[in-house]
ROSE-4610 file (N, C-alpha, C; in Angstrom, 1 decimal, always signed):
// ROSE-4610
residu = [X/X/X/X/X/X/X/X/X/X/X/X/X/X/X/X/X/X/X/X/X/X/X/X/X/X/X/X/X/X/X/X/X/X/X/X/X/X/X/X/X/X/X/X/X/X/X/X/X/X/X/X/X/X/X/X/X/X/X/X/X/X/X/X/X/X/X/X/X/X/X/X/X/X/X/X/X/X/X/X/X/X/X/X/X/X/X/X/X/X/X/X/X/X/X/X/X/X/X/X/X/X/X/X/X/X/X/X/X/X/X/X/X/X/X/X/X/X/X/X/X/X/X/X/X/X/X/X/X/X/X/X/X/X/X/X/X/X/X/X/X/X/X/X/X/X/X/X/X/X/X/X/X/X/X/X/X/X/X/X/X/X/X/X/X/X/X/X/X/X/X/X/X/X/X/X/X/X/X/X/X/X/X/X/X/X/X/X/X/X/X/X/X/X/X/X/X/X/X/X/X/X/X/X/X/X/X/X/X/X/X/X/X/X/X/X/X/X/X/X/X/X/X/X/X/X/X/X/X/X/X/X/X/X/X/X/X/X/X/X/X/X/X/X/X/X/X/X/X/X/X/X/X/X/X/X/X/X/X/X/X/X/X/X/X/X/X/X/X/X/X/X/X/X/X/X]
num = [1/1/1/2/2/2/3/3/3/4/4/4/5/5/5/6/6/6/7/7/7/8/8/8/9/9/9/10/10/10/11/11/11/12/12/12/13/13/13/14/14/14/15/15/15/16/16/16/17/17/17/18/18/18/19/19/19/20/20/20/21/21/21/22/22/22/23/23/23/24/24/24/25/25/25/26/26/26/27/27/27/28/28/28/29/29/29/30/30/30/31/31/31/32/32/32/33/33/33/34/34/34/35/35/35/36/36/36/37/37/37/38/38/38/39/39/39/40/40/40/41/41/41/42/42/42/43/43/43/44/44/44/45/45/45/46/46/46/47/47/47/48/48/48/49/49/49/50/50/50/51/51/51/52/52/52/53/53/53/54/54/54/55/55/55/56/56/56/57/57/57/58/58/58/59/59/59/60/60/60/61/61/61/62/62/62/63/63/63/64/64/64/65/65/65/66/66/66/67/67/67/68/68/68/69/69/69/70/70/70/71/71/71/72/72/72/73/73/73/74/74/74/75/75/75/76/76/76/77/77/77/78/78/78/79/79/79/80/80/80/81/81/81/82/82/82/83/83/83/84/84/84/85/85/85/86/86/86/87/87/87/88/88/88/89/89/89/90/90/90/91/91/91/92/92/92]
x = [-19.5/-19.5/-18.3/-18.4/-17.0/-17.2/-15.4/-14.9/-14.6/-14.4/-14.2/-14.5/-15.7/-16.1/-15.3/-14.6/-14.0/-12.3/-12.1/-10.6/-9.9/-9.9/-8.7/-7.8/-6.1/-5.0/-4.7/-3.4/-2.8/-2.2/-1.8/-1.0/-2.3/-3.6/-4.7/-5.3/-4.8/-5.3/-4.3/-3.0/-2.0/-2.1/-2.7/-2.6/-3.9/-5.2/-6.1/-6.0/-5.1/-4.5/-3.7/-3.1/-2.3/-3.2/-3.8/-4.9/-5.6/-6.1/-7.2/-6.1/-5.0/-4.0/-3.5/-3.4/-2.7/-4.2/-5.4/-6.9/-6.7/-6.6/-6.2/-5.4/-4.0/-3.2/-3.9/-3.7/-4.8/-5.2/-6.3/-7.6/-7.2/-5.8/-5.3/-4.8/-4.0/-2.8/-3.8/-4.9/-6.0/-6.5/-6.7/-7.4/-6.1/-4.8/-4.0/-3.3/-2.9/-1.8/-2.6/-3.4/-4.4/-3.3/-3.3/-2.6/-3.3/-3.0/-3.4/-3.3/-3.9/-3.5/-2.1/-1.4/-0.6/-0.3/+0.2/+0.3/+1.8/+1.4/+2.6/+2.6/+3.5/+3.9/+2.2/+1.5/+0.0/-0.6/-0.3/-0.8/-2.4/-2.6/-3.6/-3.9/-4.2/-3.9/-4.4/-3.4/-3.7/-3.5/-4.0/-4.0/-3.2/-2.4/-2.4/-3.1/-4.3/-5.4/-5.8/-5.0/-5.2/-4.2/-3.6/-1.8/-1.9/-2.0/-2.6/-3.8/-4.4/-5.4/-4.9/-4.3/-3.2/-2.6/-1.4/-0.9/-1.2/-2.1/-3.3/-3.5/-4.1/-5.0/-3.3/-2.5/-1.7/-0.7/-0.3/-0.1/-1.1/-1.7/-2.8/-2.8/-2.4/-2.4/-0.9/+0.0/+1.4/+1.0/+0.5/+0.9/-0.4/-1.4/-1.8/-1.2/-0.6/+0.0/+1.3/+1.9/+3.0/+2.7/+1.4/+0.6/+0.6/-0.4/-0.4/+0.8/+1.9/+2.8/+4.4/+4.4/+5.6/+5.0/+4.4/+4.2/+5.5/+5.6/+6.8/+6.5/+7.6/+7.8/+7.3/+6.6/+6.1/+6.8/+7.9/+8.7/+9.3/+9.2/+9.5/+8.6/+7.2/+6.1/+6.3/+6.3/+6.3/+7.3/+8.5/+9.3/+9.0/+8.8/+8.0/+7.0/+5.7/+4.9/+5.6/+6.3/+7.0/+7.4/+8.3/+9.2/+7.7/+6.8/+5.9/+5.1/+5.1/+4.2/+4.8/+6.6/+7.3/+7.3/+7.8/+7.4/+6.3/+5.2/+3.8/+3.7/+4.4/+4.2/+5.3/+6.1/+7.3/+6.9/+6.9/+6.4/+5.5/+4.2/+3.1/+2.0]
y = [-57.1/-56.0/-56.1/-56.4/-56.4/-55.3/-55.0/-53.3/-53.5/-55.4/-55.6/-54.6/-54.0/-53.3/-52.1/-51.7/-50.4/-50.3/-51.7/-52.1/-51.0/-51.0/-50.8/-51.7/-50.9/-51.6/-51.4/-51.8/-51.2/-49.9/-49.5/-48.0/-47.2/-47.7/-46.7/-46.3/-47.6/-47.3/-46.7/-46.6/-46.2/-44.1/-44.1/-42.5/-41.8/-42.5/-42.4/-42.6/-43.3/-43.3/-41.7/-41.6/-40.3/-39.0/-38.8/-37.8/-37.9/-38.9/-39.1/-38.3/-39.1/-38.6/-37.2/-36.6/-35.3/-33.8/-34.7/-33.6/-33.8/-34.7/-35.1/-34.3/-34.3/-33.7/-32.0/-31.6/-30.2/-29.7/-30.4/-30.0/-29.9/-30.8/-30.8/-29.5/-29.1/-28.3/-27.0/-26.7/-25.7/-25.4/-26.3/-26.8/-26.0/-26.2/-26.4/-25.5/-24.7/-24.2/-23.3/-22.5/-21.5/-20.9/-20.4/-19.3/-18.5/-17.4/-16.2/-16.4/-16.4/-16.3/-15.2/-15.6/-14.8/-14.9/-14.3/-13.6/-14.0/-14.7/-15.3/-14.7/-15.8/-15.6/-15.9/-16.3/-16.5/-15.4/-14.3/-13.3/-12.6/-14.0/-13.6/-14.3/-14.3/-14.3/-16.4/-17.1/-18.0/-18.9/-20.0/-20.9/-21.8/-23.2/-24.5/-25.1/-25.0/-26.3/-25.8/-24.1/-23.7/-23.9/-24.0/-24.3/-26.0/-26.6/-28.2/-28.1/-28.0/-28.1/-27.8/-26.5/-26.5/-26.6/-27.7/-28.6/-30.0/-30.2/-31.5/-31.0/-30.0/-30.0/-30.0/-29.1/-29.0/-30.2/-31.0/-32.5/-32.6/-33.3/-34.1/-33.5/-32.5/-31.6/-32.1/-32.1/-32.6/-33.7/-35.0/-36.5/-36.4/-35.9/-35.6/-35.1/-33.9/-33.8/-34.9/-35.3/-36.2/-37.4/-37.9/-39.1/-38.7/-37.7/-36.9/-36.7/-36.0/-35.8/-36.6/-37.1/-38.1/-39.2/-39.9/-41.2/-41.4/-43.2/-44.1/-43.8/-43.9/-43.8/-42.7/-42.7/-42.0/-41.3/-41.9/-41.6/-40.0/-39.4/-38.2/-37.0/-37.4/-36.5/-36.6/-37.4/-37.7/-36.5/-36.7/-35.7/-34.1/-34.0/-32.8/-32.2/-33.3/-32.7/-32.7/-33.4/-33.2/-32.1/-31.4/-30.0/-29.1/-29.0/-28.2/-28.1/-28.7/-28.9/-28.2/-28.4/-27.8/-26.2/-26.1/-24.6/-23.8/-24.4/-24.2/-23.8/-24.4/-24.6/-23.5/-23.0/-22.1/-20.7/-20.6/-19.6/-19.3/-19.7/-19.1/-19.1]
z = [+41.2/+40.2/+39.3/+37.9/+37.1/+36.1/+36.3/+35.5/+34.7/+33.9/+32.4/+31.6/+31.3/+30.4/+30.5/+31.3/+31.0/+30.5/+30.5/+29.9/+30.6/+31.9/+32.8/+32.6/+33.1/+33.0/+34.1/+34.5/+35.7/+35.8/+34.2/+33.9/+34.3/+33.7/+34.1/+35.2/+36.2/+37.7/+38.8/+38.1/+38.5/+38.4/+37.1/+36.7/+37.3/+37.4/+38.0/+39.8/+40.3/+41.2/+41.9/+40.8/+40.6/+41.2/+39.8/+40.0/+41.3/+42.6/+43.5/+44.7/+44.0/+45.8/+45.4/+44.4/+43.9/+44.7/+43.9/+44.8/+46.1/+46.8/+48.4/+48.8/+48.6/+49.2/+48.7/+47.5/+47.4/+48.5/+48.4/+49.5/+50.7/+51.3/+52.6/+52.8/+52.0/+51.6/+51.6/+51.2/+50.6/+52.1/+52.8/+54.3/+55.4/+55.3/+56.4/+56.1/+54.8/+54.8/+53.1/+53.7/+52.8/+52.3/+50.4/+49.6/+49.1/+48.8/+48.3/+46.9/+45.9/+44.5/+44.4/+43.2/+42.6/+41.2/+40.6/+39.1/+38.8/+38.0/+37.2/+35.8/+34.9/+33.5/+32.8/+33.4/+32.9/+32.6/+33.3/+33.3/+34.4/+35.1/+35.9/+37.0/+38.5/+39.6/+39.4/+40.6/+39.7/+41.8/+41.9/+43.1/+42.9/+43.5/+43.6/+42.6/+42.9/+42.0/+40.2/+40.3/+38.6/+38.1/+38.8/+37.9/+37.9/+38.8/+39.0/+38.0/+37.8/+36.2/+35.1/+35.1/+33.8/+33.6/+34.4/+34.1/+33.2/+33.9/+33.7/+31.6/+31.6/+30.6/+29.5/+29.7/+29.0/+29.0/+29.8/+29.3/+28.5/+28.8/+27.7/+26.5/+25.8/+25.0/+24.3/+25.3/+24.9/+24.4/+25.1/+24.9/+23.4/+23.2/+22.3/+20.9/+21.1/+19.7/+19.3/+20.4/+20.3/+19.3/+19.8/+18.9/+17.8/+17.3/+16.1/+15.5/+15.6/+15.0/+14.9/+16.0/+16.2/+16.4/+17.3/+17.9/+18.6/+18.3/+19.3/+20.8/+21.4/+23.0/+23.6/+24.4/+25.2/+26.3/+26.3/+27.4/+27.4/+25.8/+25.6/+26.2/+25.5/+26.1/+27.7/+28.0/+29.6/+30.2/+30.0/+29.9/+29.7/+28.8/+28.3/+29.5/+29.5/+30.4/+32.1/+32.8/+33.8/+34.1/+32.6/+32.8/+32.7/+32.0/+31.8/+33.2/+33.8/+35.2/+36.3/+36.2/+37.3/+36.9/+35.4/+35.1/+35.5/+35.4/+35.6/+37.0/+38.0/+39.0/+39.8/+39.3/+39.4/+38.7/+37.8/+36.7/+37.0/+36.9/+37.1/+38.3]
């Protein structure tokens, strides 16, 4: 069976990597060590896996306008979405 056609890299199987073991530990963490939603700067009661998705969506939103409006190094956005993820994850 060949994945030519999907022009995988190794950055791609690395971040897709990312994503498989980030739902893993979740579900473990969801499984072993249950939370109660709480209410953050979001404004409404919120889990692990919804702050972990809005992180998700809001990177891609960063590394997106980044393209669009600056380009170059990526290393910035990267940055960006990091601090936005821990906020996310703190904050709300």
């Amino acid at each position: 069976m060949s994945f030519e056609w999907m022009a995988w890299t190794w950055q791609t199987m690395i971040f897709f990597g990312f994503i498989g073991v980030a739902l893993v530990v979740l579900t473990l963490l969801a499984i072993y060590k249950p939370e109660t939603p709480r209410k953050g700067i979001l404004g409404f009661p919120t889990t692990r896996g919804d702050r972990f998705f809005v992180s998700m969506i809001g990177s891609a939103f960063i590394f997106i306008l980044w393209m669009r409006f600056g380009g170059g190094v990526l290393w910035y956005p990267l940055g960006i979405s990091v601090l936005f993820g821990v906020a996310m994850f703190r904050l709300a």
